[in-house]
N, C-alpha and C positions, 0 to 999 in steps of 0.2 A: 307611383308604385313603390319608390323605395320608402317614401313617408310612410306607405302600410306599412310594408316591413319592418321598420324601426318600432314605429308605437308596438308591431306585435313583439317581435324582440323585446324592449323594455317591460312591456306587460307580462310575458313569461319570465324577464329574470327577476321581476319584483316577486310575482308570484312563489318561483323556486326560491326565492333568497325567506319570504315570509314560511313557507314550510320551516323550512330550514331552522329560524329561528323561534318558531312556535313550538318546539321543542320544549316542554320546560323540564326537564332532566339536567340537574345543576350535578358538576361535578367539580374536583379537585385534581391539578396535575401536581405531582410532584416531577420536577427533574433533577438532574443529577446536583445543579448548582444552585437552583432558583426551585421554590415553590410555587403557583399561582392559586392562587385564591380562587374558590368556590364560584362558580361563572355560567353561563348557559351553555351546554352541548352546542347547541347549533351555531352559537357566536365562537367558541372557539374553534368551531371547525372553519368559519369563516377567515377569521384574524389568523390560523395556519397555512391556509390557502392562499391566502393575500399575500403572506412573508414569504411563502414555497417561490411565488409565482413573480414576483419582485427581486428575490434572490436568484433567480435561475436567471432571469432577465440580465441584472449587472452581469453574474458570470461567464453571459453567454455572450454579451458585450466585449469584456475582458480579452476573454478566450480568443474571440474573430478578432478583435485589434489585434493581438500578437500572432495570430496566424498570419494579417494580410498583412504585417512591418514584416515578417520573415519572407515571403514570398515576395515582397514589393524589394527588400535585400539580398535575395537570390536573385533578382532580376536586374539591379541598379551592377550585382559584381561581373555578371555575363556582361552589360555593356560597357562597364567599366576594361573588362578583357578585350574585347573587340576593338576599342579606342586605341586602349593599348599598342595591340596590335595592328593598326593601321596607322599608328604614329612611330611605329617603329619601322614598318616599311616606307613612310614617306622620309623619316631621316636617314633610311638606307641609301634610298633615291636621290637625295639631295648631295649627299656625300659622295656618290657615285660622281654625277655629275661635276661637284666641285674638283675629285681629283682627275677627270678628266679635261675638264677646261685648266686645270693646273701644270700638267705635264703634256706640254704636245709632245704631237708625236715626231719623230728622229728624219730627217727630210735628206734623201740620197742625192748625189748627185756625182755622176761619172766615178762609179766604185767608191766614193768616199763618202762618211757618215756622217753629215753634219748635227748637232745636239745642241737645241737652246739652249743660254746660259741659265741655269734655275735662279728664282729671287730667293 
């Protein structure tokens, strides 16, 4: 079923493409920079279509790559902050710990204070 579809597919855009260029109405564009020479209506509307449809393609390429590096960069700086901040509370943790295992604590005995010597 999809091999009909294709042959008919192919067979209508040759047909639309032969319209097309069965024009024979020769024209001249001038543009602003360039001249083009005396050519077939139907071919140069073709050869426009093709560059329209080619250049929107790159641009639209372009456009989504710098959209998804910006959003993939929004995303890399949120985990980047969360790292952050969970490496900042595990050196808070560690330091907590260190200066408690550092200074015991003052050990009483019969009203008098006894204090490790500190290193």
């Amino acid at each position: 079923m999809r091999f009909i579809f294709l042959i008919i597919l192919i067979a209508l855009f040759g047909y639309s493409l032969a319209l097309v260029l069965a024009n024979s109405i020769n024209t001249q564009v001038d543009l602003l920079f360039a001249q083009i020479p005396t050519m077939n209506l139907g071919l140069l509307l073709v050869m426009t279509l093709v560059l329209g449809v080619i250049t929107g393609l790159l641009l639209g390429v372009l456009v989504f790559r710098v959209v998804q590096t910006r959003w993939e960069i929004t995303r890399l700086n949120k985990e980047l902050e969360l790292v952050r901040a969970r490496h900042i509370q595990a050196a808070a943790a560690a330091a907590a710990a260190t200066a408690s295992v550092a200074a015991p604590a003052p050990v009483k005995r019969d009203d008098v204070t006894i204090v490790p010597p500190m290193m």
